[in-house]
N, C-alpha and C positions, 0 to 999 in steps of 0.2 A: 626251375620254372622255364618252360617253353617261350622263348622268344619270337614275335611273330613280322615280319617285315613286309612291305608293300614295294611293288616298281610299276611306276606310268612311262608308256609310251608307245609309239607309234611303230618301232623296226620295220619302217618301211624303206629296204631291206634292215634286219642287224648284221651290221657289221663287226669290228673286234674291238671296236671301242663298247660296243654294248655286249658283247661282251666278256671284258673286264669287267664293266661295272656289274655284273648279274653275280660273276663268279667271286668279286669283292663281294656283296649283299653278303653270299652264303658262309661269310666269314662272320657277317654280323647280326644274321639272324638262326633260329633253328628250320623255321618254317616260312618259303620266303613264296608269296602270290606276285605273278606276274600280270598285270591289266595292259592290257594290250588295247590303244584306242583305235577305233574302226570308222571309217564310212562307208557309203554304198558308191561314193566318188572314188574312192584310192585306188591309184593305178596299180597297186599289188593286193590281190583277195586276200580277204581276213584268212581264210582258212588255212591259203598256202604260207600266211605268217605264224600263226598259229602250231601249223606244224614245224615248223622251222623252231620256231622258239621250245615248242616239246622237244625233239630230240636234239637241238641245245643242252639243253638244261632241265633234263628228265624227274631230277627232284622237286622242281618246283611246281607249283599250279598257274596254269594261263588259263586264264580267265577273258574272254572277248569282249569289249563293250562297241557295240556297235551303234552308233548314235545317228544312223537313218543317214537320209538324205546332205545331210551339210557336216564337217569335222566339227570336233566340239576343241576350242584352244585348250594346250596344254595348262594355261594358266588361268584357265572358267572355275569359279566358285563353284560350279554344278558338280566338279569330281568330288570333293568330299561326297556329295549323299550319295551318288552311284557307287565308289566307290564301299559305303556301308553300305550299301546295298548286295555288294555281290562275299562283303566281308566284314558280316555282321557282329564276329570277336572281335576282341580289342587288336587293335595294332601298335606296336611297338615303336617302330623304327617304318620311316620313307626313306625309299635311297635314291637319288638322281645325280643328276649331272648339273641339274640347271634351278636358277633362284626360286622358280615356285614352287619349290620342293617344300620351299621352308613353309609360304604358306598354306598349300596342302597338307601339310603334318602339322599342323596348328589346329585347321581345320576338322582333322582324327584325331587329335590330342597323345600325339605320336613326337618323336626326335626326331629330326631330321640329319641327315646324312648325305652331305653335297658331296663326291667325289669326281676328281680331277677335272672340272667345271671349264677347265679351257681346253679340253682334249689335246693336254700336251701328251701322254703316253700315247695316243692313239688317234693324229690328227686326219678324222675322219667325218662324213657326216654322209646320211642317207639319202639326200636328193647327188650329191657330186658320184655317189653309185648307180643310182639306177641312168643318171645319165651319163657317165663314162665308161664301165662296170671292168673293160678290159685295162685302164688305165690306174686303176684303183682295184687289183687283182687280188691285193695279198691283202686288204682290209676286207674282204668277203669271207666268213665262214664257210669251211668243207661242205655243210648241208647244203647252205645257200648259192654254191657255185653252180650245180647243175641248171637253173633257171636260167642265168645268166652266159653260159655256158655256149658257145657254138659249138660242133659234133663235125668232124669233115672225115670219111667214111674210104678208106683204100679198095677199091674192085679188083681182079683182071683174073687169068686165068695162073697156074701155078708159072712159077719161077720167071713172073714177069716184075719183083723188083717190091710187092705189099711192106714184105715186113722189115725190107731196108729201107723203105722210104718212110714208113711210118716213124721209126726213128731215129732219121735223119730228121723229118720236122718235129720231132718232138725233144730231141737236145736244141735245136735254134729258137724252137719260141716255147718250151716248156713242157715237159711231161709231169708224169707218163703217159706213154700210150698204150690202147689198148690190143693185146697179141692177139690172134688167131686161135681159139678153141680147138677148131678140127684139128690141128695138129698133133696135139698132145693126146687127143681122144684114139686118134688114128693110131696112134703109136701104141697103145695099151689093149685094145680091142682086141677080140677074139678072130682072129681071121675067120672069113666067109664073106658072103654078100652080105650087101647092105641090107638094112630092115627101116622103115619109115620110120618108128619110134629113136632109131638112132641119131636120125639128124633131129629128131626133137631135144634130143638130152644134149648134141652140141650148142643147139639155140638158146637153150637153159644156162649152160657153163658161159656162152661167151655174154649173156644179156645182164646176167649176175655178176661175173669180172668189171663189165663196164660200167655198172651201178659204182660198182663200191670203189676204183679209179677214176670216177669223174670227180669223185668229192676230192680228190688227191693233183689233180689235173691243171690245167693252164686253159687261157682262156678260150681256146680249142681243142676238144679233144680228138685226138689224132687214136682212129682206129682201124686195126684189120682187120678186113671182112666183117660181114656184119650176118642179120638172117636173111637180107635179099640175096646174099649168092650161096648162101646153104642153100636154099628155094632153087638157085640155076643149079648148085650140087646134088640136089634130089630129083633133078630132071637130068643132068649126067650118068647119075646111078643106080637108077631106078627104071629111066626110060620113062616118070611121067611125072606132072606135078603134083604137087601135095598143098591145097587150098586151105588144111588147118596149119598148115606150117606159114603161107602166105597171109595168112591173116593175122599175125603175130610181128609182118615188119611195120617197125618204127623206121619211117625217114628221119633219115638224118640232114642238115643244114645244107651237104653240097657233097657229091661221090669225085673221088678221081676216080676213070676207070683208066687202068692201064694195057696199052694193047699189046697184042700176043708177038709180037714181032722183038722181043728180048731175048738172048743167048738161054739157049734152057742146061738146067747145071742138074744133072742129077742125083736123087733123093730117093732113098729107096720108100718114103712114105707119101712119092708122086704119082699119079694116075698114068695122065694124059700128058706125053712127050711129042707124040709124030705131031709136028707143025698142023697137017691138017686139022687134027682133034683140039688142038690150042685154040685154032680158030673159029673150029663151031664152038668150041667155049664161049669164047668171046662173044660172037653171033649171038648166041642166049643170055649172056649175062646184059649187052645192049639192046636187048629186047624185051629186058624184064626191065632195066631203068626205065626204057619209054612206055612200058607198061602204067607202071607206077607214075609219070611223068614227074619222075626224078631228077632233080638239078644236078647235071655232070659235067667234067670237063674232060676230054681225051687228051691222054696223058702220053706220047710217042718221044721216039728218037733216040738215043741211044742214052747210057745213066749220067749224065752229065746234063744234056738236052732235058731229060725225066724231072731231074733236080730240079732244075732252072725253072720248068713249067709249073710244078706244084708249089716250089718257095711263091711263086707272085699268086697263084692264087690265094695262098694264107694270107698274105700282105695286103690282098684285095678284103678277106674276110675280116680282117683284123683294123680296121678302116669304120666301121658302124658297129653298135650293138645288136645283140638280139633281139628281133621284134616278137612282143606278146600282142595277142589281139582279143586281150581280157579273158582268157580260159588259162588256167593255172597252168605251168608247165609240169613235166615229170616232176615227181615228187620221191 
């Protein structure tokens, strides 16, 4: 016989105490629905929980109830009918964490199932996340981090220092960080000139790596290069720019760009060595920030001085959360 379970609640965020309790459930039912409670008040969209909790917990069904204008309390007589409402078989088993588990499974004429009810495996709770979110890093779930997530983005022209410094900051407040795609692409390519379809397939490689590293990440994620300086690499390479490749940058929370005045070490899958050419790099890549009127900081002096500069701006970002201004972030 099919066992059927129910779980209320709000995961606004879920964190790893919820769960534990979801992936506890799956222990003790066959078919477990997740009610997820909503309002048009909640500082996190239903939707962007909604997905969260899907690819969580792919087996299960999430179910939205969104109850308008005003929260409905966890502990309202009104869930049992909604609840048959959206789950009109019998139910088995309620699972929670908290007392009115018991009398909403009373209510369904279900068992209840209180687990670890003073969140000692997992002293956690969802408002101390959305208002600390960096301080409380490791109770956020992989999915749920990129929301929460700052993004600080390394510029400059080659062997000005991106992919040492990306992780240098990212052994001191956590990785990993995200590498440089052109590199590895460069390296495997057919020799010849450039073709504008190629820097698209690098914008694909690095936008896809950085996807699936931010879920793995700290509470910044530290990257190199990003599509705005493909965008200056498609006007180095091409001699013009490419509008569908520019339409495709995501800013990121804050650029270091690093300037061209660093020892250049060469690499045989480097362009631009004579200092002159360094510098009109640089020229277009600070041109295309205030393009975009990009948040950056210039990053100079020699790698000691580099260091110094970048560690205090993390320390300045890691200081506040990330601000949403009620539209879902990346997903």
């Amino acid at each position: 016989m099919t066992t059927t379970g129910v779980i209320l609640g709000k995961f606004m965020p879920p964190h790893e105490g919820h769960v534990a309790l979801v992936r506890t459930a799956s222990y003790l039912v066959d078919r477990l629905t997740i009610i997820l409670s909503a309002s048009d008040k909640d500082p996190i969209s239903p939707s962007m929980r909604k997905s969260w909790m899907e690819s969580l917990f792919p087996e299960a069904v999430v179910i939205v109830a969104n109850n308008g204008a005003e929260p409905l309390a966890s502990d309202s007589p009104d869930w049992g009918p909604i609840i048959r409402g959206f789950h009109p078989e019998a139910i088995d088993r309620v699972i929670g964490s908290e007392g009115y588990i018991v009398d909403l499974a009373r209510s369904l004429n279900a068992q209840h199932f209180i687990l670890d009810p003073m969140w000692m495996a997992f002293p956690a709770n969802s408002v101390d996340v959305r208002e600390d979110p960096f301080n409380h890093w490791k109770s956020i779930p992989d999915y749920v981090r990129p929301y929460f997530q700052k993004r600080l983005t390394l510029v400059g022209p080659e062997s000005t220092g991106k992919s040492y410094m990306a992780d240098v900051l990212a052994q001191k407040f956590g990785g990993p960080y995200v590498p440089e795609y052109g590199r590895p692409y460069e390296k495997y390519r057919v020799a010849g000139d450039y073709r504008a379809e190629e820097l698209h397939y690098i914008v694909d490689g690095h936008v896809a790596h950085r996807k699936t590293l931010s879920l793995k990440a700290g509470p910044i994620l530290f990257e190199d290069t990003d599509p705005l300086l493909t965008a200056v690499w498609a006007e180095m390479l091409l001699g013009r720019s490419l509008p569908d490749l520019e339409a495709r940058i995501e800013l990121p929370d804050h650029y270091l760009l690093l300037d061209a005045n660093a020892p250049w070490e060469e690499d045989p899958l480097r362009y631009y060595g004579k200092q002159e050419l360094r510098q009109k790099f640089f020229t277009k890549i600070k041109t295309k920030l205030d393009a975009f009127d990009a948040s950056y900081t210039l990053i100079s002096g020699d790698w000691a001085e580099r260091e110094a500069q970048a560690i205090a701006v993390v320390e300045k970002m890691m200081k506040s959360p990330k601000m949403h201004g009620g539209a879902d972030a990346q997903k």
